[in-house]
C-alpha positions as CSV (number, residue, x, y, z in Angstrom):
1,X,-12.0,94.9,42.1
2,X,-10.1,92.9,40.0
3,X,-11.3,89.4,38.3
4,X,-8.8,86.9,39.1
5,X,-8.9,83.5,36.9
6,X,-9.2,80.1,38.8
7,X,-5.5,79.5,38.4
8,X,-4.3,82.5,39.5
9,X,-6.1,82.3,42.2
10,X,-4.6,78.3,43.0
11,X,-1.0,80.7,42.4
12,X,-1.7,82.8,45.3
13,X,-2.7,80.5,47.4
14,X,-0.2,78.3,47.0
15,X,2.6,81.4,47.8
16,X,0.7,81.8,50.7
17,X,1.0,78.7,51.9
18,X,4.7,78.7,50.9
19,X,5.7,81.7,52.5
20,X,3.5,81.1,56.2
21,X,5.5,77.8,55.6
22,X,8.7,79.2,55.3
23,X,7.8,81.8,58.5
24,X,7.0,78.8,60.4
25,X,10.0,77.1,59.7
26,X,12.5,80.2,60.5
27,X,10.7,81.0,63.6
28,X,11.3,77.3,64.7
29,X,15.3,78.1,63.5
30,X,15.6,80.7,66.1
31,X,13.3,78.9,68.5
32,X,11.2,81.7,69.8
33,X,7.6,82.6,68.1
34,X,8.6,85.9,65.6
35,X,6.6,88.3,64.1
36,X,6.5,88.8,59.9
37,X,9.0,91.9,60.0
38,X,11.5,89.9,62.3
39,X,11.0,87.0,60.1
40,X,11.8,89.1,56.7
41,X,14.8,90.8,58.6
42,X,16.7,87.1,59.6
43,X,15.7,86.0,55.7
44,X,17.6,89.7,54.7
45,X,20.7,88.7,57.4
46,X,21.2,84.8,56.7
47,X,22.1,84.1,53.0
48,X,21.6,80.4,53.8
49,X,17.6,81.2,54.4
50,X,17.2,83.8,51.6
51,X,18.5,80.9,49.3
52,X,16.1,78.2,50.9
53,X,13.3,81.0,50.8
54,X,14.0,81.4,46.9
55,X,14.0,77.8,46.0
56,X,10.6,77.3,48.3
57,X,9.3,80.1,46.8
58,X,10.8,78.8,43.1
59,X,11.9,81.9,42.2
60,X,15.6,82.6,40.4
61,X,16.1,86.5,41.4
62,X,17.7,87.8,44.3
63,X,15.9,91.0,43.3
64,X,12.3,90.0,43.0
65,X,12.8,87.8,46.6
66,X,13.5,91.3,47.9
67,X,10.4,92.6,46.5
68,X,8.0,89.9,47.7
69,X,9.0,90.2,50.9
């Protein structure tokens, strides 16, 4: 198991929050409830959310958004 330090821990939490935030937010886009792998597939399709995901998400790299998700 691996020891985590207080602020990592704040870290993950808070990307957890962000992301379920963000999934919350596209299913209410498409208005219909959606699933996690339907929600990655419309950030992968719409550049408009992908960019909103990375700046929720504060991250710079198209790359490592890809990765996360």
């Amino acid at each position: 198991m691996l020891n985590t330090t207080p602020t990592q821990n704040i870290e993950n939490d808070e990307f957890r929050h962000a992301f379920l935030s963000f999934c919350t937010l596209v299913s209410i886009l498409n208005g219909k409830k959606m699933n996690f792998p339907t929600v990655f597939l419309k950030i992968l399709e719409n550049t408009n959310l992908r960019q909103i995901y990375m700046a929720h998400i504060n991250e710079d790299s198209e790359c490592k958004v890809n990765f996360t998700l």
